[in-house]
Structure formats: C-alpha cells, structure tokens
N, C-alpha and C positions, 0 to 999 in steps of 0.2 A: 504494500500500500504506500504511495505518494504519499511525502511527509503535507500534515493538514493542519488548522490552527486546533489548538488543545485548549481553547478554550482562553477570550481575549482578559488581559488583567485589564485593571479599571484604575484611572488616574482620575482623586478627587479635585476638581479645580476650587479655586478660593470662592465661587461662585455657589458652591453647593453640588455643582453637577458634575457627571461623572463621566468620562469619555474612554470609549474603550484602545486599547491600545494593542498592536497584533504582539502573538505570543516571540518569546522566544526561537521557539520550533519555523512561527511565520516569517520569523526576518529571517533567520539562517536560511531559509528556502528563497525569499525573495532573494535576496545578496548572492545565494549563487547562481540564482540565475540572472540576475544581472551580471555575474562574473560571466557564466557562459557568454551569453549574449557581448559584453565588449569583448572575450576572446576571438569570438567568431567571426564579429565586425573589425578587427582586430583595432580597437578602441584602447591601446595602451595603458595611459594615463587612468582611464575608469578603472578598468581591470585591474592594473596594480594595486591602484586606492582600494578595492577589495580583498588585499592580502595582507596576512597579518607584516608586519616589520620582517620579521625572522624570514617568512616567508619570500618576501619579497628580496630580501641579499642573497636566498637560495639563487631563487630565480636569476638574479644577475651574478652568483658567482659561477652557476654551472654554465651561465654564455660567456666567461671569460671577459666579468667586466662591463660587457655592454649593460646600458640602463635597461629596466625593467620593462617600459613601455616599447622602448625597440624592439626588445626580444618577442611581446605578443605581437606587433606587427608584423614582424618576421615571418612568424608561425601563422599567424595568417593567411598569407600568404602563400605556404608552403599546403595549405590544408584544402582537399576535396572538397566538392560542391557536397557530394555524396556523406561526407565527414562533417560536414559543418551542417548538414541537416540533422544528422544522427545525435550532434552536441545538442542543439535545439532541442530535440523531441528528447532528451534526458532528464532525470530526477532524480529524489530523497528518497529514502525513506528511513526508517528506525534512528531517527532523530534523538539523541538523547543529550539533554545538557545537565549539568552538572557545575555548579557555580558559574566559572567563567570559562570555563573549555565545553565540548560538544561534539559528538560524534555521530555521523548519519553513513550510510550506506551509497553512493553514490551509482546509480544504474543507465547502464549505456547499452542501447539493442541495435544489435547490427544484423539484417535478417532477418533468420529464425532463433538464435541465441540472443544471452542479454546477458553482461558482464556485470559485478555486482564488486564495488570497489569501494574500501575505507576512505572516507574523508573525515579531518578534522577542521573545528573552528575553534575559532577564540574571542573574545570578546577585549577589545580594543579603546579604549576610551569610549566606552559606553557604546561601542556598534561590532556587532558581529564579522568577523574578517576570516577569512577560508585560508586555513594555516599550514594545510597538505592534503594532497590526494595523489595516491599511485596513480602513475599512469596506464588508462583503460588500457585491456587486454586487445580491444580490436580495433581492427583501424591505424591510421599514422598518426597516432598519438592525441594529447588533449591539444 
C-alpha cells in the first residue's frame, strides 16, 4: 500500500481555530516526490534542496567534486524516456518515523516486476529531507 496521510495533526491558532496540518508520513511522500519529479526534470537546485546535508556531499563527492545540482542535471540527461516514466509512476510505502529519522520502502515497476528498495529521511530544520536510497535494481539507475 502507497504511503497515505495517518491521520492530519491539528495546529491551535491564537484565534481558537484549528487547522489541520499533513502528517509526517504526508510530507515525507510529498518531498519525495517532488524529489522525483526535479530528478526527472533534472531540476538540480530543487532536488538537492530535498537532500539531507550528508546526503547531499555524498552526492557531490561520489561525482568527484562536481556541485550537487550538476550532477542531477547530468543524470538527467543521461536517463530514458522509458526510465523517467517509470521514476514518475513510483512510491512509498511502510512509512515509519520515528522522532526525527524515517524509513519507507521505496517501489519502482518496470514491466511485470516491481523492485522494493530502502529509503531513508530525516528531518532537517523542521522539513523532511530524503537522506539515502539504494539504487533501484532496474533500469539505469535513479
């Protein structure tokens, strides 16, 4: 099952009213899909800004250096029509947070199979940031 809101917390405003606000579970789902999505678009800058720090000097030290944003534009670049449909139509699921770290399932269908791969988040000055995920088993890579 596709990670789904678990139920919205509710922020009291000094008004009296109470506005609800998406879970935990929703933002780490939104976030990486907007991660997809500027991957795809190969949207550097966005995409970076959705990786934790750590994450993000992986990312530029295994391209030897080059910034963060190059490197998704790169990959961009270098990625199928066929690959960058397949990132699109991906999801969550078994979503589980735990203070400020959080772990989902990250699922990728190619075909008739569907790959089922760890990702981690973290939580960053107050917003969820996608901190690691192996690279999917099918296809040229994320």
């Amino acid at each position: 099952m596709i990670v789904g809101v678990a139920g919205g917390l509710l922020l009291t405003v000094a008004c009296g009213h109470s506005l609800p606000l998406a879970s935990d579970q929703q933002q780490i789902r939104d976030d990486f899909k907007a991660f997809v999505e500027a991957t795809v678009n190969g949207d550097g800058n966005t995409a970076c800004d959705l990786l934790t720090n750590q994450a993000r000097r992986a990312v530029e030290s295994n391209a030897k250096g080059l910034p963060c944003p190059q490197v998704v534009a790169s990959a961009q670049s270098q990625r199928s029509n066929q690959r960058k449909a397949q990132l699109l139509n991906s999801g969550l699921r078994d979503n589980q947070v735990r203070g400020d770290d959080a772990t989902a399932t990250f699922l990728l269908s190619s075909g008739s199979s569907t790959s089922a791969t760890p990702a981690k988040f973290r939580r960053e000055r107050g917003t969820w940031k996608l901190a690691a995920v192996d690279s999917p088993s099918a296809g040229d890579g994320f």
